[in-house]
Residue frames as qw, qx, qy, qz and C-alpha x, y, z in Angstrom:
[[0.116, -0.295, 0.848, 0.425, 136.49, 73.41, 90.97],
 [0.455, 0.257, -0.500, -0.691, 134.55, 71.94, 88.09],
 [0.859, 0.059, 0.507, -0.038, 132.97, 68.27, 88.25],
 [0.702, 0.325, 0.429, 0.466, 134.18, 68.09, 84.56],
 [0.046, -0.832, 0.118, 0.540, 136.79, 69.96, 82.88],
 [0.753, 0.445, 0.383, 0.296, 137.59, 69.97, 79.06],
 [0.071, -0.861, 0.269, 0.426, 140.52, 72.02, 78.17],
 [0.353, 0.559, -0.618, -0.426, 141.89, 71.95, 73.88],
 [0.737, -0.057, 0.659, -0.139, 140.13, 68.50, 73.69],
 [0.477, 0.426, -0.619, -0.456, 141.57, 66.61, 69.91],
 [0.602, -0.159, 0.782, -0.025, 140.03, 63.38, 68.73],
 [0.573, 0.464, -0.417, -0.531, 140.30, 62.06, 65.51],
 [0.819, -0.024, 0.556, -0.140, 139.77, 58.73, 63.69],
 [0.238, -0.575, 0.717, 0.314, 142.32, 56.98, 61.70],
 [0.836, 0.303, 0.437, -0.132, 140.84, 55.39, 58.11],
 [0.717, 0.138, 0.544, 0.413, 142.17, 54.47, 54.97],
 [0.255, 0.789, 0.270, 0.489, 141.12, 58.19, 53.56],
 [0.411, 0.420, -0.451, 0.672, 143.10, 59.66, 56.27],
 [0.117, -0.152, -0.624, 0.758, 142.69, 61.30, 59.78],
 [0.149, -0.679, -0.489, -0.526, 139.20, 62.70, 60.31],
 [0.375, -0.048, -0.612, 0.695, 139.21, 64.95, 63.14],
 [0.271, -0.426, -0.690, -0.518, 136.37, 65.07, 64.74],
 [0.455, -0.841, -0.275, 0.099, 136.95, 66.92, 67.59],
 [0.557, 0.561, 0.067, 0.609, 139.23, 69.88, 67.08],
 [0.323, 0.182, -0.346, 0.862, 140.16, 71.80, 70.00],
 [0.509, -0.651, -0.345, -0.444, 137.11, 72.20, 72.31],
 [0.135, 0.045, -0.585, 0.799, 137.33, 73.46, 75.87],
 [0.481, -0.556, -0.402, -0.546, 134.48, 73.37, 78.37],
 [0.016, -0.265, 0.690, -0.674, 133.45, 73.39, 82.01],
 [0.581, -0.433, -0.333, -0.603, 130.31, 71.91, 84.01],
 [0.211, -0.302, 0.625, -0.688, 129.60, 72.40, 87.41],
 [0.138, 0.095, 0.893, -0.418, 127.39, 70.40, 89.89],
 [0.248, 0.438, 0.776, -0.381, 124.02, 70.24, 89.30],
 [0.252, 0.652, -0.154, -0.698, 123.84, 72.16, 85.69],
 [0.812, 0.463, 0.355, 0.025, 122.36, 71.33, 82.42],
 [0.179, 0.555, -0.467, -0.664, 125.06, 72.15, 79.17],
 [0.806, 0.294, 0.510, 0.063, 123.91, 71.65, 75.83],
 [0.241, -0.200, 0.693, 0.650, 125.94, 70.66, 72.68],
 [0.646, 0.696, 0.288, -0.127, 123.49, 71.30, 69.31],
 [0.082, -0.573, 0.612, 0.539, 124.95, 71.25, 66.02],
 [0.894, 0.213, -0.178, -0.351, 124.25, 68.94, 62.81],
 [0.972, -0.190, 0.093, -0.104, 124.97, 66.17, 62.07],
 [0.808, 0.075, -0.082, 0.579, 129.25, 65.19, 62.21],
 [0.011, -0.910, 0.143, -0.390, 129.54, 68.47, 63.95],
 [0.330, 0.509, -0.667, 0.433, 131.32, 66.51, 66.70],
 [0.520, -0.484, 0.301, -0.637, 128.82, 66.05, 69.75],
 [0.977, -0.201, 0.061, 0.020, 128.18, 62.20, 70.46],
 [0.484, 0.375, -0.577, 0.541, 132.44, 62.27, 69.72],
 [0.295, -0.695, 0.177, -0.631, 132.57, 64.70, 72.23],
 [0.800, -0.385, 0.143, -0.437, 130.53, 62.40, 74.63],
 [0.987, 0.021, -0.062, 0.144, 131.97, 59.01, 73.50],
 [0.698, 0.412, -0.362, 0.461, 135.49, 60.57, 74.42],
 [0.516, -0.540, 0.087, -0.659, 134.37, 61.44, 77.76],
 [0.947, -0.097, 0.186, -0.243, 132.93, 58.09, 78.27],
 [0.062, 0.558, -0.770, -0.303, 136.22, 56.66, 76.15],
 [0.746, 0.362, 0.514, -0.218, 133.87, 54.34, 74.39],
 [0.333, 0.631, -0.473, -0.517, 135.58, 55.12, 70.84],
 [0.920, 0.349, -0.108, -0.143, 135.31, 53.14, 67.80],
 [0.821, -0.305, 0.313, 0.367, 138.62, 50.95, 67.61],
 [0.457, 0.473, 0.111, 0.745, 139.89, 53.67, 64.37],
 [0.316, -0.863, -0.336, -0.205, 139.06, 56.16, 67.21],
 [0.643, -0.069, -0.275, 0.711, 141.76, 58.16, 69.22],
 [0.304, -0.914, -0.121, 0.241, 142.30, 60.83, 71.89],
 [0.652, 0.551, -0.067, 0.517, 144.97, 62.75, 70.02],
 [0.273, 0.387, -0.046, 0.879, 145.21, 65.79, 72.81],
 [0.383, -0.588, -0.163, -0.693, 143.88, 67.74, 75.23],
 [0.063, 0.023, -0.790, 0.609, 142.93, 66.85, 79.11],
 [0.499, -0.519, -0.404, -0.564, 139.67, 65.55, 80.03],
 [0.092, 0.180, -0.759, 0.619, 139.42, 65.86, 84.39],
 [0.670, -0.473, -0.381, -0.427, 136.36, 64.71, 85.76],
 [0.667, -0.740, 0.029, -0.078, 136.24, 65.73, 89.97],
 [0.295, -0.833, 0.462, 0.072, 139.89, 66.48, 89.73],
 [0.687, -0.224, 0.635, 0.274, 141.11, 63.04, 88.50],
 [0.328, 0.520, -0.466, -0.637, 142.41, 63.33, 84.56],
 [0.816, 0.204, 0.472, -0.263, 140.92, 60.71, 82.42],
 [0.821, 0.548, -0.112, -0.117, 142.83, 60.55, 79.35],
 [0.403, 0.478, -0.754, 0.202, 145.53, 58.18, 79.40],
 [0.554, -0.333, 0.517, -0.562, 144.20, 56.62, 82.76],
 [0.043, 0.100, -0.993, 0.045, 143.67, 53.05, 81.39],
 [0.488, -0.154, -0.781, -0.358, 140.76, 50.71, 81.05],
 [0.594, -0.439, -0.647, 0.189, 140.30, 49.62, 84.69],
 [0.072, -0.167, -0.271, 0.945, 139.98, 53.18, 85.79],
 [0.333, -0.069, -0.394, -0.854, 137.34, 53.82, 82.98],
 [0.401, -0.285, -0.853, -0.175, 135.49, 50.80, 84.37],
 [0.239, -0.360, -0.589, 0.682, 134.98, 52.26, 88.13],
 [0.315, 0.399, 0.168, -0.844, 133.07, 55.69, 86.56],
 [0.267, 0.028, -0.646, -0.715, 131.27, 54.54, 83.52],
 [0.508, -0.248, -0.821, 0.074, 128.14, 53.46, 84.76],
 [0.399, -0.699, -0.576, 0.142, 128.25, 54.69, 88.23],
 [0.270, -0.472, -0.221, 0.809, 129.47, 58.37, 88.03],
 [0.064, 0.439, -0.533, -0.721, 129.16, 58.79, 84.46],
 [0.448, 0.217, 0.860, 0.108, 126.33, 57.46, 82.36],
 [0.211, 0.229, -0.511, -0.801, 125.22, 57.68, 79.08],
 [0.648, 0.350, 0.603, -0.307, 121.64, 57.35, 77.37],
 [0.316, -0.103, 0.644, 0.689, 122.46, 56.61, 73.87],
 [0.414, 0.155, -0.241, -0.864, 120.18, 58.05, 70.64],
 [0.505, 0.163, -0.591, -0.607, 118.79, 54.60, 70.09],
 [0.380, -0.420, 0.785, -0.251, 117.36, 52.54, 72.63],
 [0.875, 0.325, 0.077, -0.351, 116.23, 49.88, 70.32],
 [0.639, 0.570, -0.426, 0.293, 119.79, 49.34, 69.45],
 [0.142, -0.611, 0.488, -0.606, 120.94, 50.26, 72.93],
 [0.725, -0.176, 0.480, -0.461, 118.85, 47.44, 74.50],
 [0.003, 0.194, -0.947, -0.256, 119.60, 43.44, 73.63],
 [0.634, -0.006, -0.231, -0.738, 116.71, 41.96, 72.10],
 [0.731, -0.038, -0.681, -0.008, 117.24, 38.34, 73.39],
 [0.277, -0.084, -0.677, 0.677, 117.91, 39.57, 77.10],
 [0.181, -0.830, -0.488, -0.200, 114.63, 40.62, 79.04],
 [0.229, 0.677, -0.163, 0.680, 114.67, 44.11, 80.51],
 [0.824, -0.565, 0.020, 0.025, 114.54, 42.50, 84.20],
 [0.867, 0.138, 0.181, 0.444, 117.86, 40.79, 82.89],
 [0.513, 0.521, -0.016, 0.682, 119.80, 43.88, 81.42],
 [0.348, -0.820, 0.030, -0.454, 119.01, 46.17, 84.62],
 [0.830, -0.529, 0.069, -0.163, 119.63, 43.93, 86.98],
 [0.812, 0.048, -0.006, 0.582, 123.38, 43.32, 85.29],
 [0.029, 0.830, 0.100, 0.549, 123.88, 46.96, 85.12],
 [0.559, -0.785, -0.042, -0.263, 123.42, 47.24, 88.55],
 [0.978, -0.074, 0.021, 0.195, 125.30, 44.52, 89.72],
 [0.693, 0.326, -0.135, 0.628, 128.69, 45.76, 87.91],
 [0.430, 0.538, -0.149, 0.709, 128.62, 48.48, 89.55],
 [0.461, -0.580, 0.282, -0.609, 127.33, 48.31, 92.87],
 [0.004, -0.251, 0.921, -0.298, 128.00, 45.90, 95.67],
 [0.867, 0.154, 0.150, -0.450, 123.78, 44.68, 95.47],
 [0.121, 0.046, 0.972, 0.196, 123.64, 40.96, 95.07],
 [0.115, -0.117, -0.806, -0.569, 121.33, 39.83, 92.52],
 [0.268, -0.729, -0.603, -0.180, 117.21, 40.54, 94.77],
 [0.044, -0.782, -0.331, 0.526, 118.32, 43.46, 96.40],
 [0.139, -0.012, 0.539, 0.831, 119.41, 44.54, 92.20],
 [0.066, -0.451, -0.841, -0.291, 115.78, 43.36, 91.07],
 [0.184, -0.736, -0.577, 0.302, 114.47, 45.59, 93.89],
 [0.270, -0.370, 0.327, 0.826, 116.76, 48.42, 92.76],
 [0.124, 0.086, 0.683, 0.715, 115.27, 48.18, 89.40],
 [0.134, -0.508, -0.848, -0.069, 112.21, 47.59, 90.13],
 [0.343, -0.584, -0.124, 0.725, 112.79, 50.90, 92.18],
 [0.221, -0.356, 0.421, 0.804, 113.93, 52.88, 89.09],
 [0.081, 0.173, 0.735, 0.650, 111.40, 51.72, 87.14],
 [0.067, -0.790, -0.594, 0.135, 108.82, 53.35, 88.96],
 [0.421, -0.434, 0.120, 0.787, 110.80, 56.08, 89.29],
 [0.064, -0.254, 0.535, 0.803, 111.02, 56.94, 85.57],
 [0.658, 0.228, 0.233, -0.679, 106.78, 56.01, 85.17],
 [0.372, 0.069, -0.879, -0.291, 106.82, 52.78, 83.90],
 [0.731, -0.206, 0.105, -0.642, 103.49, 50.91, 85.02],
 [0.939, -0.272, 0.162, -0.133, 103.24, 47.86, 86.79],
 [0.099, 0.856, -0.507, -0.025, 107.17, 47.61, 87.05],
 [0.756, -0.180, 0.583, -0.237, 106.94, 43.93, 88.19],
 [0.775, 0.477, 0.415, 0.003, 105.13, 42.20, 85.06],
 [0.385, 0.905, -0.042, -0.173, 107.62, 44.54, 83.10],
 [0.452, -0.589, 0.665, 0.079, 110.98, 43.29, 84.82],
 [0.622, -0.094, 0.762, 0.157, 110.22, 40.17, 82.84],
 [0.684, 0.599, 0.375, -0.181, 109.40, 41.52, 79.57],
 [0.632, 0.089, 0.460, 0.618, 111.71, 42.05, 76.23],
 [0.013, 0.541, -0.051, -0.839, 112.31, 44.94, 74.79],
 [0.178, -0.248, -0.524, -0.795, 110.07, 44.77, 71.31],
 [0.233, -0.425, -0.871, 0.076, 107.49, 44.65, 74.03],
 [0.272, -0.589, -0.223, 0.728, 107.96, 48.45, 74.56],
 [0.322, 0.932, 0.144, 0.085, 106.91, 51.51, 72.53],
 [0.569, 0.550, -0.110, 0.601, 110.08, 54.08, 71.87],
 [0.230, -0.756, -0.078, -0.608, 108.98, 55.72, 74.62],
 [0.878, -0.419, 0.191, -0.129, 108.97, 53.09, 77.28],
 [0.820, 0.106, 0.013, 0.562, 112.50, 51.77, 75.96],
 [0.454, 0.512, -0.280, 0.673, 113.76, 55.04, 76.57],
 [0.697, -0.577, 0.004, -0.426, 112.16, 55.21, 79.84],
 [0.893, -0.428, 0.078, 0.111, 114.33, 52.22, 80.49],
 [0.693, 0.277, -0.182, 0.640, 117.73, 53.38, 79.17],
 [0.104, -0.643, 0.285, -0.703, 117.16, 56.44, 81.78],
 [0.750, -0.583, 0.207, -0.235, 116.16, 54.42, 84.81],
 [0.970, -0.103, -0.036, 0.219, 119.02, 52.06, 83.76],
 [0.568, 0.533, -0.154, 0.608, 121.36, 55.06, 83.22],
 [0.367, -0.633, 0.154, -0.664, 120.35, 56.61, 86.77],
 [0.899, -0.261, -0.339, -0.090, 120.30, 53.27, 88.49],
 [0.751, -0.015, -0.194, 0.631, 123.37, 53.84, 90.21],
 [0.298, -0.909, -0.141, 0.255, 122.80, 57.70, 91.49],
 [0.617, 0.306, 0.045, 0.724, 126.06, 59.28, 88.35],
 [0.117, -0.579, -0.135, 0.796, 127.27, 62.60, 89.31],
 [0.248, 0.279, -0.543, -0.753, 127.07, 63.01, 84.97],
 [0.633, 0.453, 0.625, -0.048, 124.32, 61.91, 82.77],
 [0.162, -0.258, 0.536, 0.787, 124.99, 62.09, 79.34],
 [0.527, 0.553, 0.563, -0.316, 122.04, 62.43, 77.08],
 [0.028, 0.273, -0.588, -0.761, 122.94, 61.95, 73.78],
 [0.297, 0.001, -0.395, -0.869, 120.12, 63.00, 71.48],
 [0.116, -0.001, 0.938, -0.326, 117.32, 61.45, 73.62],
 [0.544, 0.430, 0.520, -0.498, 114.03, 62.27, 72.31],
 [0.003, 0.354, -0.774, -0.524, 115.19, 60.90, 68.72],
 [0.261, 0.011, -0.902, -0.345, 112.61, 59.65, 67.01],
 [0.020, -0.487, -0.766, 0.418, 109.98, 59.99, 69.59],
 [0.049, -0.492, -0.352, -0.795, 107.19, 62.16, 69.11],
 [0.226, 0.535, -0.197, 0.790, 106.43, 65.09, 70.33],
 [0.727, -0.594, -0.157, -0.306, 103.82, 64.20, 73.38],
 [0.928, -0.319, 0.033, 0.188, 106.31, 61.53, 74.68],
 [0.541, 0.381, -0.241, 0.710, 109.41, 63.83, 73.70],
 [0.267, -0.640, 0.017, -0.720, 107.88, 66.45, 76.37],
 [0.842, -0.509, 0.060, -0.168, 107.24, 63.75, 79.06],
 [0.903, -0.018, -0.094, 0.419, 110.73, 62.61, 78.47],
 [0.293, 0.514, -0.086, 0.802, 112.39, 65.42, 78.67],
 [0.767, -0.548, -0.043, -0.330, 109.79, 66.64, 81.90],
 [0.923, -0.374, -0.083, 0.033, 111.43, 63.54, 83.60],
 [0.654, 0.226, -0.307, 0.654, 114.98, 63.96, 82.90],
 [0.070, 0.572, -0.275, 0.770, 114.64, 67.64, 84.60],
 [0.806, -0.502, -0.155, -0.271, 112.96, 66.18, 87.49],
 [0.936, -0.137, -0.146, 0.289, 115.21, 63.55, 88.11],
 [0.524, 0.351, -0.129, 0.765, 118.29, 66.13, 87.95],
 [0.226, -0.637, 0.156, -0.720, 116.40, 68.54, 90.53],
 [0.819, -0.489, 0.098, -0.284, 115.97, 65.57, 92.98],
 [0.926, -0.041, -0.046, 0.371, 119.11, 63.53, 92.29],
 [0.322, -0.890, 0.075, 0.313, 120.99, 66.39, 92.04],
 [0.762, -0.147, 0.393, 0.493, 123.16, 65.49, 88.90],
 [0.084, 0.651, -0.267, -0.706, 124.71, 67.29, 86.24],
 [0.786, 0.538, 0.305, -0.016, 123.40, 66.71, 82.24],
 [0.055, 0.426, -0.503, -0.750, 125.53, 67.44, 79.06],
 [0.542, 0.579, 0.439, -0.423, 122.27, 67.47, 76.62],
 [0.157, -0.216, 0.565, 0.780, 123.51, 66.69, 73.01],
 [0.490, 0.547, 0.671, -0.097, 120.81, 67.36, 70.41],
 [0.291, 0.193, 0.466, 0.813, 119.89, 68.89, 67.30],
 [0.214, -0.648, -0.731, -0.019, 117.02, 70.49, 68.91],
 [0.270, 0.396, -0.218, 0.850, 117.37, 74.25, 69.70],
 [0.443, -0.514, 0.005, -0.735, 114.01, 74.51, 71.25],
 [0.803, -0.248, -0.380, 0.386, 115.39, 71.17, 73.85],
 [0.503, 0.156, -0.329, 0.784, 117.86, 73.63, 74.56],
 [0.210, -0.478, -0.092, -0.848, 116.12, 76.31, 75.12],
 [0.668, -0.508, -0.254, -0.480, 113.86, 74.43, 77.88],
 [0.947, -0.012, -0.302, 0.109, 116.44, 72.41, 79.07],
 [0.760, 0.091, -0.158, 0.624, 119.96, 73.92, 79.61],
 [0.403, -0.655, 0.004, 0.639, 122.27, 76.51, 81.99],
 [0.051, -0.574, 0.588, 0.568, 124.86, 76.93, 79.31],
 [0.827, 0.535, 0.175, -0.016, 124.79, 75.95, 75.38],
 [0.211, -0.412, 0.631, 0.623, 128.02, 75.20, 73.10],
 [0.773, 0.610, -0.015, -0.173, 127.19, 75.31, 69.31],
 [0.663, -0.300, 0.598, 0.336, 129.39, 72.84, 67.58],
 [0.807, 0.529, 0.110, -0.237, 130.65, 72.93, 63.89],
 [0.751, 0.345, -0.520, 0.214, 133.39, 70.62, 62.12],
 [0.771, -0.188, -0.385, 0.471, 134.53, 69.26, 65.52],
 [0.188, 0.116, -0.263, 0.939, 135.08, 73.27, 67.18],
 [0.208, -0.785, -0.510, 0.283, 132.91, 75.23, 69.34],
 [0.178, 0.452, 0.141, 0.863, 131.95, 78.44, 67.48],
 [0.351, -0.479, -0.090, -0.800, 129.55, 79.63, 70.19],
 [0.362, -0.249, -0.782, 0.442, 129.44, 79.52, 74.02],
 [0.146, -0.222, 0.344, -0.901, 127.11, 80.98, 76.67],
 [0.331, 0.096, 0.665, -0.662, 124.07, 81.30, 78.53],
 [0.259, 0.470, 0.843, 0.034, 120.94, 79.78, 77.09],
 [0.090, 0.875, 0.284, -0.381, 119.46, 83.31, 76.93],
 [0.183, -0.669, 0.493, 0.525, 122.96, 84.84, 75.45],
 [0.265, -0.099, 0.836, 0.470, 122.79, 82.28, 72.29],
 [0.230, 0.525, 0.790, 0.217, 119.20, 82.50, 71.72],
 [0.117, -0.873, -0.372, 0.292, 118.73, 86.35, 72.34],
 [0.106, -0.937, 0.191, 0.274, 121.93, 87.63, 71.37],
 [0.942, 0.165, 0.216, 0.197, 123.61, 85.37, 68.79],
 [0.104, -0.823, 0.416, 0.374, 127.36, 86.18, 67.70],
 [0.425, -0.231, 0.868, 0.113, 128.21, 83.42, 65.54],
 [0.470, 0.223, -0.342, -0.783, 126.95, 83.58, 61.64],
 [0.222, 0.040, -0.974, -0.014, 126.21, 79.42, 62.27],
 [0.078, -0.212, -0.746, 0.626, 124.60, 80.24, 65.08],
 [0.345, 0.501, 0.296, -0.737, 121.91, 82.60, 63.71],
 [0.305, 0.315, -0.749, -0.497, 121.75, 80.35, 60.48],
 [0.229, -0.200, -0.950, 0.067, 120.72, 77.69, 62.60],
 [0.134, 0.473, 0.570, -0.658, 117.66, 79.96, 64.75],
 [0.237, 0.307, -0.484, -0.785, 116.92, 80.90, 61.24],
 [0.385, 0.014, -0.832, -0.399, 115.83, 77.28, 60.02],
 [0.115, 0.351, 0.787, -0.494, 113.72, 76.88, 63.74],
 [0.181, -0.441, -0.757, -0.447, 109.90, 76.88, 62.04],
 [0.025, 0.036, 0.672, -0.739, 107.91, 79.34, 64.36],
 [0.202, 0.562, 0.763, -0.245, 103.94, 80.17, 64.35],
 [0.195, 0.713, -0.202, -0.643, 104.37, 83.61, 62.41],
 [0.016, 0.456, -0.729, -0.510, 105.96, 81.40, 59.63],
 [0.597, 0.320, 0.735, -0.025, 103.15, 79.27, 58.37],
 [0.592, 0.780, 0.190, -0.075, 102.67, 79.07, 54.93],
 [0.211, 0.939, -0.247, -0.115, 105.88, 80.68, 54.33],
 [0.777, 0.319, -0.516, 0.166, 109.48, 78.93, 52.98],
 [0.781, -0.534, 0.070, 0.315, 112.01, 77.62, 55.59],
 [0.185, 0.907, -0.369, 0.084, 115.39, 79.21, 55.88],
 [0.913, -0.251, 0.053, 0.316, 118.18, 76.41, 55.58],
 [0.255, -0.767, 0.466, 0.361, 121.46, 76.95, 55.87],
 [0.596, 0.718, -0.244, -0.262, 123.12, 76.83, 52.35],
 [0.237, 0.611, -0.730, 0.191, 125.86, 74.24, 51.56],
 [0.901, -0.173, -0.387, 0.094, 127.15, 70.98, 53.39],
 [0.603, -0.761, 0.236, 0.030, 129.09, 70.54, 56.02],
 [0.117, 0.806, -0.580, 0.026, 132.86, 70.68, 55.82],
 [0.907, 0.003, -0.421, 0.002, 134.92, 67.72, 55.03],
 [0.726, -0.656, 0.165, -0.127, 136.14, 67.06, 57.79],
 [0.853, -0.054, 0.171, 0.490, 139.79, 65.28, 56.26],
 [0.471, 0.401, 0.162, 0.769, 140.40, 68.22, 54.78],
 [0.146, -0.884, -0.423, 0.138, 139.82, 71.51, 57.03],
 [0.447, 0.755, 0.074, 0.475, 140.69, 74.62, 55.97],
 [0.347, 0.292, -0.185, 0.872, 143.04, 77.31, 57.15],
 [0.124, -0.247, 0.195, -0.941, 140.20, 79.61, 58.23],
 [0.675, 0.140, 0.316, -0.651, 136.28, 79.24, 59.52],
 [0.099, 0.039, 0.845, 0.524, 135.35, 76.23, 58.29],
 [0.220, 0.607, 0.690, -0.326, 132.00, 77.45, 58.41],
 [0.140, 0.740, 0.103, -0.650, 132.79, 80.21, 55.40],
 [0.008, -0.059, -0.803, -0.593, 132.52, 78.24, 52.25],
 [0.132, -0.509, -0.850, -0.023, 128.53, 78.27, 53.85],
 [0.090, -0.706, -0.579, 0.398, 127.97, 81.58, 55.27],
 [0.179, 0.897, 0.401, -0.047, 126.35, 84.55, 53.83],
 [0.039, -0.944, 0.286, -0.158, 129.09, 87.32, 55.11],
 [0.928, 0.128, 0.148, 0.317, 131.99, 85.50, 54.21],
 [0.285, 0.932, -0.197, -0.104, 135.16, 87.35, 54.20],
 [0.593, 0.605, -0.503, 0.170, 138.55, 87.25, 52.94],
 [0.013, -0.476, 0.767, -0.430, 140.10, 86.38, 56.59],
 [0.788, -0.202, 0.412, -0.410, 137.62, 84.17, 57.23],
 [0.839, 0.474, -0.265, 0.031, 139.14, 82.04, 54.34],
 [0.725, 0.414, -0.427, 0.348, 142.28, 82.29, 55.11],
 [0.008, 0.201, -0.664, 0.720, 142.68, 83.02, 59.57],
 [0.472, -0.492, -0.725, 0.099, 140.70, 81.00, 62.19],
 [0.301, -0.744, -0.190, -0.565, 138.96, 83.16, 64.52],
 [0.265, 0.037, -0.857, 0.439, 139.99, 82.69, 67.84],
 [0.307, -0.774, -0.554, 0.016, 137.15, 82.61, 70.75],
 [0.053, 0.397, 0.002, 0.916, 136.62, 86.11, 71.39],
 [0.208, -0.434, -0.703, 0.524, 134.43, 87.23, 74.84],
 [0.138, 0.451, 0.383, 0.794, 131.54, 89.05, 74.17],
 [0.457, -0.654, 0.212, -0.564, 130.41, 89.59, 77.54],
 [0.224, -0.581, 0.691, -0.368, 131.02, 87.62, 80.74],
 [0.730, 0.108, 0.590, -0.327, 128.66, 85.03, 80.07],
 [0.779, 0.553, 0.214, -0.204, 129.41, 84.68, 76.31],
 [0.263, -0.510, 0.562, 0.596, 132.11, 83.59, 73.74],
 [0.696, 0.631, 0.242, -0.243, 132.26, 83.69, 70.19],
 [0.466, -0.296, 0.415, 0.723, 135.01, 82.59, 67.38],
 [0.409, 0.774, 0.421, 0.240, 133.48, 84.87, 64.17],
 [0.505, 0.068, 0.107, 0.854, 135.34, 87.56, 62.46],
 [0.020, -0.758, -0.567, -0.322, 132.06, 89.13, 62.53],
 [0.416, -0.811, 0.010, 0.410, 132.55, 91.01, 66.21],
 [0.377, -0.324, 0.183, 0.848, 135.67, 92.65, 65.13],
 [0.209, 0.297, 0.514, 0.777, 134.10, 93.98, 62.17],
 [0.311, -0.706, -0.607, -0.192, 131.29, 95.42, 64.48],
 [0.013, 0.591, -0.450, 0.670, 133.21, 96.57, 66.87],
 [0.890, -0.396, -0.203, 0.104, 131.85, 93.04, 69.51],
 [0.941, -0.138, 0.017, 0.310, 135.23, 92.12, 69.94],
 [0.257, -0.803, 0.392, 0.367, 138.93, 93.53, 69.85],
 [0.801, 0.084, 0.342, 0.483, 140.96, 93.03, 67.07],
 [0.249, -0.785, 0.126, 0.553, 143.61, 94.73, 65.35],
 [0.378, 0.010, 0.678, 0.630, 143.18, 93.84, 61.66],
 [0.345, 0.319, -0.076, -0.880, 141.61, 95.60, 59.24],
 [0.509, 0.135, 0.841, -0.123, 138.77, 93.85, 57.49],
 [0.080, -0.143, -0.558, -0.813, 137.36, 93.84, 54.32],
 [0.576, 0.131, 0.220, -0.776, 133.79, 93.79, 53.55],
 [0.756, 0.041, 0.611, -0.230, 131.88, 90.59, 52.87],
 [0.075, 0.068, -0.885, -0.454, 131.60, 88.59, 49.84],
 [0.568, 0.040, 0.383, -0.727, 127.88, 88.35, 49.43],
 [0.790, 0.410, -0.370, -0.265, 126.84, 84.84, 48.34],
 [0.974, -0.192, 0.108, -0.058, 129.70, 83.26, 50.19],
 [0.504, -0.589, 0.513, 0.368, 133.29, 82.05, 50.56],
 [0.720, 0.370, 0.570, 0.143, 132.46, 80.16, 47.47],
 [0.383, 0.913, 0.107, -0.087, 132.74, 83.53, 45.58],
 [0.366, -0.831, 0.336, 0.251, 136.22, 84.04, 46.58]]
């Protein structure tokens, strides 16, 4: 059995311009001690994702569907004072921002050392030691003199240093890692990143790795889901997405990755915006944007389609290749885009 199973997960959020649904039928697995990453842009769905996991939603926020089981027990509908018992100490999350993430009036002795506390039976110096613990752990220097400092005392680096020793403090089976080397550059994205895989080969936990990073992924992760409007067009093996892409998003998006061959020369973005989300079409919403746009992609979702044992893809593409089974006839692209249609 899975640590964490996600099977037709729907969440959507309830404003004054109507439903946005921002998670749209996503299904996943992740076993013990394995990295998956989520990539996608931005409102593709991934920190949802996470924050309906965690059931941390905004207060217009809502599980609409689906079944989220984490080590066999089901978590949606379960209630508050369940959520309280894993959040924290099975299940923690380093958010994108720890500048935001961290109180600026509470020292970072002070915000650890409550952490702890809630969720472990440690009274209040064998916390301190705990921390104190953790912050070595995760290479903070002189961890002491630090206990009592305030977070604008910290570089980006060192403040995300402490949202991982304070998300680890407690030994989670899950670490969430939503978009963690935000904003950091690229020395101290490498040492962060370095440490997380450490920590996960000695603690033994499982990651789900959201980012927008492909070449994170790449270093980082078992398995990879590509996310777009709130659906998972593209599952498999790290290798299998980055080697063998099925998924016109998907190889849109290894397109725009800058390599060393490509100096001097333009970037290749993907064309278009991202799909409104209140409104989602009938078919792909991903084929008002891509290239080889056809008529069924307008008007029939793809379903996820297995393109080997390790790999799934929803694109109309495979059938037209011959990837995939299907028993409709296709046309032939629209070059230029759904737009043409």
């Amino acid at each position: 059995m899975s640590l964490l199973e996600v099977k037709d997960l729907h969440t959507s959020f309830f404003t004054d311009a109507g439903e946005v649904k921002a998670v749209n039928g996503i299904s996943f697995n992740l076993d013990r001690g394995k990295v998956l990453g989520i990539v996608g842009e931005s409102g593709s769905g991934k920190s949802v994702t996470a924050y309906s996991i965690m059931q941390i939603l905004a207060d217009t926020g809502k599980i609409v569907g689906g079944s989220i089981k984490f080590d066999g027990q089901e978590l949606v509908g379960s209630g508050e004072k369940v959520m309280k018992t894993i959040r924290g100490d099975r299940i923690s999350i380093i958010f994108q921002d720890p500048m935001t993430s961290l109180n600026p009036v509470y020292t970072i002795g002070h915000q650890l050392i409550e952490a702890i506390v809630l969720h472990t039976d440690r009274d209040k110096k064998q916390a301190w030691d705990r921390a104190v613990e953790m912050l070595k752990l995760v290479g903070v220097n002189d961890p002491d003199k630090r206990m009592k400092q305030y977070p604008y005392e910290f570089s980006g680096g060192m403040r995300q240093r402490v949202m991982i020793a304070m998300a680890l403090a407690c030994e989670p089976d899950i670490l969430i890692a939503d978009e963690p080397t935000t904003a950091l550059d690229v020395t101290i994205q490498a040492q962060i990143l370095e440490l997380m895989k450490s920590l996960q080969n000695e603690l033994g936990m499982a990651i789900i790795l959201i980012t927008h990073d492909l070449g994170v992924v790449a270093q980082m992760c078992d398995e990879t889901i590509v996310m777009y409007a709130g659906q998972i067009c593209e599952q498999g093996t790290a290798d299998e997405i980055f080697y063998n892409p099925k998924h016109e998003y998907t190889k849109g998006l290894l397109r725009s990755i800058p390599t060393m061959d490509s100096a001097g020369q333009k970037l290749h973005p993907i064309a278009g915006t991202p799909i409104d989300l209140l409104a989602l079409p009938k078919g792909c919403p991903f084929a008002p944007r891509c290239e080889n746009a056809m008529k069924i992609c307008i008007h029939e979702h793809a379903e996820r389609m297995t393109i080997n044992k390790d790999h799934m893809a929803s694109c109309w593409m495979n059938v037209k290749d011959g990837i995939a089974d299907g028993s409709i006839e296709l046309d032939e692209p629209e070059k230029g885009g759904a737009d043409h249609e």
